[in-house]
C-alpha positions in Angstrom: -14.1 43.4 -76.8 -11.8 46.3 -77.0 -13.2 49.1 -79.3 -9.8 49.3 -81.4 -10.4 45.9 -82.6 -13.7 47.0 -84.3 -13.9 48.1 -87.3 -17.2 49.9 -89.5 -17.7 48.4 -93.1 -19.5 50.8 -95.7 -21.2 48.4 -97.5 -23.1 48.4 -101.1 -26.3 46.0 -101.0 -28.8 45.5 -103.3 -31.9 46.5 -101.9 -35.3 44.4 -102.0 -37.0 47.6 -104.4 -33.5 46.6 -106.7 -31.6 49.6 -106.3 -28.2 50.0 -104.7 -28.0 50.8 -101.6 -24.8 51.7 -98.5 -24.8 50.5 -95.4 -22.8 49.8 -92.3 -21.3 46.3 -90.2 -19.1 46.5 -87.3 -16.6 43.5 -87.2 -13.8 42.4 -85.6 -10.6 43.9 -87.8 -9.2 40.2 -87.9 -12.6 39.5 -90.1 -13.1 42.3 -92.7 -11.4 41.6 -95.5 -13.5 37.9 -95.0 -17.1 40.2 -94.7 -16.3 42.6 -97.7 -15.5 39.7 -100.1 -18.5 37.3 -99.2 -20.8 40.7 -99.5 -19.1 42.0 -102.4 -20.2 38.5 -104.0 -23.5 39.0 -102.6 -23.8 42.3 -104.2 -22.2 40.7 -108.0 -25.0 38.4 -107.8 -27.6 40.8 -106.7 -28.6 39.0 -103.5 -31.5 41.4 -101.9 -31.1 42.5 -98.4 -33.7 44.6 -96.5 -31.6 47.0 -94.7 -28.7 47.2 -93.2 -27.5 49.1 -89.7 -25.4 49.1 -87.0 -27.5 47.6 -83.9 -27.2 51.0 -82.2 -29.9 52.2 -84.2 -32.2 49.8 -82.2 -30.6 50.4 -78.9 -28.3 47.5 -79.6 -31.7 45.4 -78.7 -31.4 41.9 -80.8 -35.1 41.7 -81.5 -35.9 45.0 -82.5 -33.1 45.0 -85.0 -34.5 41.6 -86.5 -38.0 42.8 -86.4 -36.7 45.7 -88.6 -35.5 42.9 -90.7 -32.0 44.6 -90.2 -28.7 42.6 -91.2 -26.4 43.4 -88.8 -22.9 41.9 -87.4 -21.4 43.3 -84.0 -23.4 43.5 -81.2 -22.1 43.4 -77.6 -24.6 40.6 -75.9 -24.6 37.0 -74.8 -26.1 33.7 -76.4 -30.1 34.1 -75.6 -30.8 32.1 -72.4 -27.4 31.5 -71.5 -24.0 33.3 -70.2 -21.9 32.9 -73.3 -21.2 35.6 -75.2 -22.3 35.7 -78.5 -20.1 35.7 -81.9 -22.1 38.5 -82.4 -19.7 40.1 -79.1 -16.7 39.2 -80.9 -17.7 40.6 -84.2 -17.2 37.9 -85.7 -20.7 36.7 -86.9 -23.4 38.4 -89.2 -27.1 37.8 -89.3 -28.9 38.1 -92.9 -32.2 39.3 -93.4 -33.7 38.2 -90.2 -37.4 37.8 -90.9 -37.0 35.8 -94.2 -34.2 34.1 -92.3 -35.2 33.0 -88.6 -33.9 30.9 -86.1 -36.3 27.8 -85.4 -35.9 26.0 -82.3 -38.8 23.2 -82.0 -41.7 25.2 -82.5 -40.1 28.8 -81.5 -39.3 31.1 -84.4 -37.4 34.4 -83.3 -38.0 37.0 -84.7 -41.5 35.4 -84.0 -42.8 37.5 -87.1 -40.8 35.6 -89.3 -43.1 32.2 -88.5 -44.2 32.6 -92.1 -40.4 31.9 -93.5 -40.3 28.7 -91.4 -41.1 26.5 -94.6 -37.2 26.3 -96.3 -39.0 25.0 -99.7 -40.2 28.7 -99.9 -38.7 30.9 -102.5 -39.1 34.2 -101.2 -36.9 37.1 -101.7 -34.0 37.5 -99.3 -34.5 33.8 -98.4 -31.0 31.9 -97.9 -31.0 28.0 -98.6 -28.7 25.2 -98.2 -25.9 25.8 -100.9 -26.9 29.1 -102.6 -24.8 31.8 -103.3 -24.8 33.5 -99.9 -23.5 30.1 -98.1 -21.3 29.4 -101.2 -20.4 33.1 -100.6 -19.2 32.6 -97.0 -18.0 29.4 -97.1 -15.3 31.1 -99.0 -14.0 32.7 -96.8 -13.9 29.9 -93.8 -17.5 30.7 -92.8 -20.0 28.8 -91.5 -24.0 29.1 -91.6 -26.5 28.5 -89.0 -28.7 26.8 -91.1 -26.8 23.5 -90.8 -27.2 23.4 -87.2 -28.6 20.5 -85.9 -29.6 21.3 -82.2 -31.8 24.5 -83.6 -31.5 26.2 -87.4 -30.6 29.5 -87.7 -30.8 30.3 -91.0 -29.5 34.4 -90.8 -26.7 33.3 -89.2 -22.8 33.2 -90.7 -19.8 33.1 -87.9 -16.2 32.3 -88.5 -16.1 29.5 -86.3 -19.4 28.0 -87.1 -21.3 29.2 -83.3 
């Protein structure tokens, strides 16, 4: 992934304590104008996100940036357990609030501290479900969530071309 095709998005969230807050994605430039108008509708409707960081804060380390509960987009690594890169490596996918949004595969959760999220009929703050506003949000933009995977769910996940 050549460095000039990257681009850092300041971002406005609201926080879960319901202030404003900034903070940063990388993308891929053929993608931002896509990111900044599903998050700007994210921010209208005052969906709550934890924090949010560029991976290098967390050594670009996958798991220590979702344990942080850190949404995040670019991040220069493959598919866990395989040798495909990630959308992630393209900067073309974005994970959402990571503990209240985990991947499930059978019965492993990653982040594993997220197990509590698990149950989708929870209501929880920064909790994304099947046709709210943050996958009405994306889907507007030619995005599709992880959360309607079938082989494994993973509901903090949004990518352009739905891996």
């Amino acid at each position: 992934m050549p460095i000039d095709d990257l681009r850092v998005l300041t971002i406005t969230y609201w926080g879960f304590d319901g202030r404003a807050h900034s903070g940063k994605l990388m993308v891929n430039r053929d993608v931002a104008t896509d990111v900044v108008t599903a998050m700007r509708t994210l921010y209208d409707a005052r969906f709550p996100i934890r924090r949010m960081e560029l991976v290098d804060k967390y050594g670009a380390d996958d798991e220590r940036s979702m344990t942080a509960d850190n949404t995040s987009a670019y991040n220069g690594r493959k598919v866990p357990g395989s040798t495909v890169w990630s959308q992630h490596a393209y900067g073309r996918a974005i994970d959402i609030d990571p503990l209240e949004n985990p991947e499930v595969q059978g019965a492993v959760v990653d982040p594993p501290a997220a197990a509590r999220f698990v149950d989708r009929s929870l209501a929880a703050t920064g909790m994304i479900h099947p046709g709210d506003i943050v996958v009405r949000a994306f889907a507007a933009v030619g995005w599709k969530w992880g959360g309607y995977w079938h082989s494994l769910k993973d509901y903090q996940h949004f990518s352009q071309n739905g891996d």
